[in-house]
C-alpha positions in Angstrom: 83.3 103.1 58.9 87.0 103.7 59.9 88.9 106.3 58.5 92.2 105.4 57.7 94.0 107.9 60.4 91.8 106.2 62.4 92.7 102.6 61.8 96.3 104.0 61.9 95.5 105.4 65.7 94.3 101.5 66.6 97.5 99.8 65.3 100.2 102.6 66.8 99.6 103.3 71.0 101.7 105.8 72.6 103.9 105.2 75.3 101.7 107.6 76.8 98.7 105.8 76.3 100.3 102.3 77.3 100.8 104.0 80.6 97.8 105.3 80.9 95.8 101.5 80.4 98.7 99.6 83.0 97.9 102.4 85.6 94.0 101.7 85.0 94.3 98.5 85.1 96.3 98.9 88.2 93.8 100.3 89.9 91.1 97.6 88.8 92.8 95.0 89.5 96.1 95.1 91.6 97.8 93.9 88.7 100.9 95.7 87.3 101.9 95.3 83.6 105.7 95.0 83.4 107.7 97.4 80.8 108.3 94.0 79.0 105.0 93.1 78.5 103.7 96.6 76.8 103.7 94.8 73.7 101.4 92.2 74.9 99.2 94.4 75.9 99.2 96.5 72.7 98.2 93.2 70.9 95.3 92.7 73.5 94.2 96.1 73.7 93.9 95.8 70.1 92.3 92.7 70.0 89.7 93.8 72.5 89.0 97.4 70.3 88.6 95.3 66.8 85.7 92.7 68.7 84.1 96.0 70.6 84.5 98.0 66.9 86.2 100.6 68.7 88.9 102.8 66.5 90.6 104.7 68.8 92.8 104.1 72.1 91.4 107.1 73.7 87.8 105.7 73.3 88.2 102.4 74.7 90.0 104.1 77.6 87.1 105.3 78.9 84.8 102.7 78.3 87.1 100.9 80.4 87.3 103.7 82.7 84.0 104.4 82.8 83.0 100.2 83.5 83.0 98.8 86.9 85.5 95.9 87.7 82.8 93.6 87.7 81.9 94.7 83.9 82.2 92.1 81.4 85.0 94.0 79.7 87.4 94.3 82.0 87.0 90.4 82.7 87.9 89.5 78.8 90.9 91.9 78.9 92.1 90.8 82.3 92.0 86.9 80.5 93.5 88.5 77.4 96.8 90.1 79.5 97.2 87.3 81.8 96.8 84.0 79.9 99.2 81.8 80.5 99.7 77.6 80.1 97.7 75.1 82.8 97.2 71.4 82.8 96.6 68.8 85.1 99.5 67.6 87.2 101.5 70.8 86.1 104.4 70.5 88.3 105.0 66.7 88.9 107.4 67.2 92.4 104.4 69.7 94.2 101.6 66.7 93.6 103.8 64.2 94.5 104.6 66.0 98.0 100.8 66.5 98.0 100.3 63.3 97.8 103.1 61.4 99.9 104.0 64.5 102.1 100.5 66.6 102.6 98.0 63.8 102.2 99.7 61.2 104.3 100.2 63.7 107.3 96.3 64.2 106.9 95.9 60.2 107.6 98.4 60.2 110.3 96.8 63.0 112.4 93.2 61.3 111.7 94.8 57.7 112.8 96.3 59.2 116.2 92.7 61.3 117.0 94.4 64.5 116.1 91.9 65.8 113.1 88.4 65.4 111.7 87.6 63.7 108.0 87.6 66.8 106.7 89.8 69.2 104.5 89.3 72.2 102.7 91.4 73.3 100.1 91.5 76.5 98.0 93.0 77.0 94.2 93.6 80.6 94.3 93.9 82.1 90.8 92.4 78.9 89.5 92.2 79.9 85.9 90.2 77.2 83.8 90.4 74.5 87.4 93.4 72.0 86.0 94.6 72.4 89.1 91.1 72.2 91.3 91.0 68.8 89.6 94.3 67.7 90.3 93.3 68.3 93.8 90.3 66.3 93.7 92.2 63.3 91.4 94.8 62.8 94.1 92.5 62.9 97.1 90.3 60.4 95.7 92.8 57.6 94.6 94.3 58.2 98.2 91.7 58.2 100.1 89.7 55.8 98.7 89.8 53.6 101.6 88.9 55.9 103.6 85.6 56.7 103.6 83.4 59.1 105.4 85.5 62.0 104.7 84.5 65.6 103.9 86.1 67.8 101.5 85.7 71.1 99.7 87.6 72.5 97.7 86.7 75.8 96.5 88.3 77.2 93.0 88.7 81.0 92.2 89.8 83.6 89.9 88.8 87.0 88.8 87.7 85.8 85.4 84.2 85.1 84.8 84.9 83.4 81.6 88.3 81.1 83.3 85.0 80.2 86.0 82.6 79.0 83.9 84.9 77.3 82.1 86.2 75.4 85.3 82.9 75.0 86.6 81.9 73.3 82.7 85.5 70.8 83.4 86.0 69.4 80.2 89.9 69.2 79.1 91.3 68.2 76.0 94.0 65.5 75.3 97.7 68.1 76.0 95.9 69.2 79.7 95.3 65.9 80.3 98.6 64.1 79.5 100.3 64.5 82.8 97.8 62.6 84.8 98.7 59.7 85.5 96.9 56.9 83.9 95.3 55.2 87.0 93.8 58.1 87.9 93.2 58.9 84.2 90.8 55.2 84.0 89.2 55.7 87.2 88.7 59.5 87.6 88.2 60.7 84.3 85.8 59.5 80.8 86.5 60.5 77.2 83.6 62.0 75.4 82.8 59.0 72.3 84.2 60.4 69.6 85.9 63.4 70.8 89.7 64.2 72.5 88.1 66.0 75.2 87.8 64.2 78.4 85.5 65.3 81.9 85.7 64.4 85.5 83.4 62.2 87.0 80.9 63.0 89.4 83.5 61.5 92.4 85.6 64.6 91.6 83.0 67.1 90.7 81.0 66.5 94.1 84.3 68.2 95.7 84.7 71.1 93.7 83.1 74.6 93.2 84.1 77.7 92.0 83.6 81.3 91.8 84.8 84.7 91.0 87.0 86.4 93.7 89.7 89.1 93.0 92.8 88.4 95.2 93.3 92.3 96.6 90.2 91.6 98.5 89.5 89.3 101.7 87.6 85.9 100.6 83.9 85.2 102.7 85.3 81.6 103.3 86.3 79.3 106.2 89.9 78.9 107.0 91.4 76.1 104.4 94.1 73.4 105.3 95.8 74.1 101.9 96.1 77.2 99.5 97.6 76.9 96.2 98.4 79.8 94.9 100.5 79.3 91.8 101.9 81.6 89.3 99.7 84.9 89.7 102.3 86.5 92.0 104.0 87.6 89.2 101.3 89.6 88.4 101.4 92.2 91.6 104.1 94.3 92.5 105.1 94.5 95.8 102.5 96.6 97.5 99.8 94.6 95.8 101.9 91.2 96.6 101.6 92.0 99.9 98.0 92.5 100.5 97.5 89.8 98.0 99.6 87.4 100.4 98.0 88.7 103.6 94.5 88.1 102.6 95.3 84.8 101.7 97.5 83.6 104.8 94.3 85.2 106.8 92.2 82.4 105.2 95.1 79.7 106.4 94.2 77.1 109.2 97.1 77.1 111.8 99.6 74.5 110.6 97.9 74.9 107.3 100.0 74.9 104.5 100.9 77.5 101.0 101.9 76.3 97.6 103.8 78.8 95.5 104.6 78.7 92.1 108.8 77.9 92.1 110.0 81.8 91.7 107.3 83.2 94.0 109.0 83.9 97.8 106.8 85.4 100.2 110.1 86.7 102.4 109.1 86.2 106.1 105.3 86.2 106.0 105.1 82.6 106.5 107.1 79.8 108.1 109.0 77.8 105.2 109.2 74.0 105.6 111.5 72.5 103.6 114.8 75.2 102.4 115.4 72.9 99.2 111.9 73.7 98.5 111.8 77.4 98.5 107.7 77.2 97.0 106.2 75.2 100.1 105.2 77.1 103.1 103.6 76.6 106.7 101.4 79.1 108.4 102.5 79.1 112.6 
């Protein structure tokens, strides 16, 4: 049992300490805990210790030390520091250029002989797959007649737990109450008896997902569209950089990148609209 200089090492972490976890999981991961987020990850690290029954800081250094990145551990505290808000149709002007801007250029090139039936489209950081299924939701009410089309679309995120979850898709009434309700009726059934709603098989046929960690290259085709939303933040610049060039490898040319609004990438890719500083074009 827990002595009580013991419990009163799990509640108090040095600064010393705190720097010792961000530069491990640094090195994991890529990710670099901000100053203003130390005491986020004291609450987590804490969290983590009390559901392990570990009493001391130093000790569950180096389990974490000791684990692999793959490790089960270091997957519930990566979900623990990084957790952050998604729903469906997060962002109501990026679908709607999706949809009107993205989509429709699709049809045009198709009409004039210029592309395949076929896209493929990759949520990068795809947490619990809102946005996967937004994806799917607006390319089936807009291409609905047109049939005989092909598409993929391939969720991922270094999370095992933020997978399975995607992969299970079932969302409850505040994720789903951006989508519009067209989509909502015809994409999209409510469990009897429950607030939780699932995609239908129209959208599930078009996704998968899997784990990937963004500081290494993804085994995948080229894609036509990357969202990568709201994990740049993460990395600092170093790791934003090799985070950005794996994924721009993985862009068609004339492909396009979706940014979260305060994530530039500089000069790495050609920007296509300037009132839109989050859309991007690959040359």
């Amino acid at each position: 049992m827990p002595t009580s200089a013991a419990k009163n090492e799990t509640r108090d972490v040095s600064d010393q300490q705190l720097a010792m976890f961000t530069a491990l999981i640094y090195d994991k991961t890529g990710v670099r805990i901000p100053p203003q987020k130390k005491t986020l990850l004291s609450n987590r690290l804490r969290r983590r210790m009390k559901v392990r029954e570990i009493d001391c800081y130093d000790k569950y250094y180096q389990l974490l030390k000791r684990a692999g990145g793959s490790d089960p551990e270091w997957d519930q505290l990566f979900q623990e520091v990084t957790t952050h808000e998604t729903y469906l149709f997060r962002d109501t002007a990026q679908w709607e250029w999706f949809q009107q801007g993205f989509i429709a250029e699709v049809l045009a090139d198709v009409r004039h002989g210029r592309r395949p039936r076929r896209l493929r489209l990759w949520s990068a950081a795809c947490s619990t797959g809102d946005e996967a299924y937004t994806m799917a939701a607006c390319l089936a009410g807009n291409l609905a007649d047109h049939p005989e089309w092909t598409i993929e679309i391939v969720g991922t995120d270094i999370g095992v737990g933020a997978v399975e979850e995607a992969s299970n898709a079932t969302f409850n009434d505040r994720r789903m109450q951006e989508v519009p309700e067209t989509l909502k009726r015809r994409f999209f059934r409510q469990r009897r008896g429950e607030t939780t709603w699932e995609p239908l098989p129209t959208l599930t046929k078009m996704t998968s997902f899997k784990k990937h960690n963004l500081m290494t290259p993804l085994a995948e085709a080229p894609f036509d569209i990357v969202f990568l939303k709201n994990v740049l933040i993460y990395f600092d610049d170093e790791s934003k950089k090799q985070v950005l060039s794996n994924v721009i490898d993985r862009i068609k040319s004339g492909g396009y990148l979706v940014t979260g609004r305060a994530e530039g990438v500089g000069h790495l890719l050609q920007g296509v609209s300037r009132e839109q500083t989050w859309l991007h074009r690959k040359p």
